[in-house]
N, C-alpha and C positions, 0 to 999 in steps of 0.2 A: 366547836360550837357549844356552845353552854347549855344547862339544864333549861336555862329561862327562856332561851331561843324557842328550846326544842317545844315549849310546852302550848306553844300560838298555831291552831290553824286556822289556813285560810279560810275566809266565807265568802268574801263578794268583793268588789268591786263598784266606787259610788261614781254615780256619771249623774251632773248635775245638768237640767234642762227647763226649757222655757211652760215645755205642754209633756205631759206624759203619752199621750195620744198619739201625737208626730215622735216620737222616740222609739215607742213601740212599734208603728208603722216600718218607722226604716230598718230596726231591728230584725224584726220579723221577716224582711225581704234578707237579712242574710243567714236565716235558720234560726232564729233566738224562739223560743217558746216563752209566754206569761207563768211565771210559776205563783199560784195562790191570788187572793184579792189588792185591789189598790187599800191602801190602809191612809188615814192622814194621822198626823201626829202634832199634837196642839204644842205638847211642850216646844219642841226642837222646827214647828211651824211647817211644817211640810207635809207635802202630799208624796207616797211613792209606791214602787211596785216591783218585785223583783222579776229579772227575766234569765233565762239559761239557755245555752245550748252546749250539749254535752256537758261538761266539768265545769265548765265555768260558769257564773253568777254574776250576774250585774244589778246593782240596785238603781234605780231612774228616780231620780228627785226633781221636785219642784217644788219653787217656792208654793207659802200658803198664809200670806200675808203681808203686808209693808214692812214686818219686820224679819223676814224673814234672812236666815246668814245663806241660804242659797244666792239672793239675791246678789249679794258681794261675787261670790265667787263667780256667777254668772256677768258681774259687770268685769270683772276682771280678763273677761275671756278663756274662761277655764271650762273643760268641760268632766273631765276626769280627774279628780278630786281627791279621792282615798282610797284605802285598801284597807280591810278590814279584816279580824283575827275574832276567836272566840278564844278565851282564856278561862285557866281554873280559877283565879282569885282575881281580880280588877285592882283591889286597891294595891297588893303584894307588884303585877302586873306595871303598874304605875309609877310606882315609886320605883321600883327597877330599870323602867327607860328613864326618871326622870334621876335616875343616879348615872344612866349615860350621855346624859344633856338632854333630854327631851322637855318637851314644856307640855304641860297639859293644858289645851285651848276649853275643854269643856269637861267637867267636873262628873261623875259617874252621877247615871239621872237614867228614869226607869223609860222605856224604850216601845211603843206598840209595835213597831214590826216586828217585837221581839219576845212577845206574852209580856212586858214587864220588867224584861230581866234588864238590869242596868249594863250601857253603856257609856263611854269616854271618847273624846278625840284626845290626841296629842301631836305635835308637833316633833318628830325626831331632828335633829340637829342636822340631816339634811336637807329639811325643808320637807319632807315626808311628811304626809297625813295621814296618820292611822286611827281607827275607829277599832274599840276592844270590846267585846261581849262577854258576859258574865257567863259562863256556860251554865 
């Protein structure tokens, strides 16, 4: 495994949904806990909220507006959508998957559920969704 591999870890888990409310509900019936407030985010047009239980982190999006890219992915019938890493350098990070074929869908852009700190989507040549955080 390579240094670059090693240097991504995990955060969360994106599960994209119609109501935040009804997601939390059924979550919560199988031990998920709210960790922190709902936040909305004008840039990237969404409303979400993370939840946990144990180790794991999920983030619950919905859309928050007509133009919202939840919206696609939700007409698509997707509900589970990304996987997300937090990294030392983003753009370094970037250009490294997109030297293993990856395509970058959305461009490092500062982030509220995250104080600011710039995130990216890209696309690995699996079909893979990954969201990077700037640590």
């Amino acid at each position: 495994m390579s240094a670059e591999v090693m240097e991504f870890t995990f955060h969360h888990i994106g599960l994209a949904c119609k109501s935040l409310a009804a997601e939390i509900k059924t979550h919560e019936s199988l031990g998920y806990v709210v960790e922190g407030a709902p936040f909305h985010d004008p840039i990237q047009q969404i409303n979400g909220i993370f939840i946990v239980h144990g180790p794991m982190r999920i983030e619950l999006i919905e859309p928050a507006g007509d133009h919202s890219p939840v919206l696609n992915i939700l007409a698509r019938g997707i509900k589970m959508y990304h996987q997300c890493f937090e990294c030392l350098d983003i753009h370094k990070s970037i250009s490294d998957l997109e030297a293993q074929g990856a395509h970058t869908i959305v461009e490092p852009t500062p982030a509220v559920a995250f104080g600011g700190r710039p995130i990216s989507f890209l696309m690995l040549r699996t079909r893979l969704i990954v969201e990077l955080i700037q640590r």
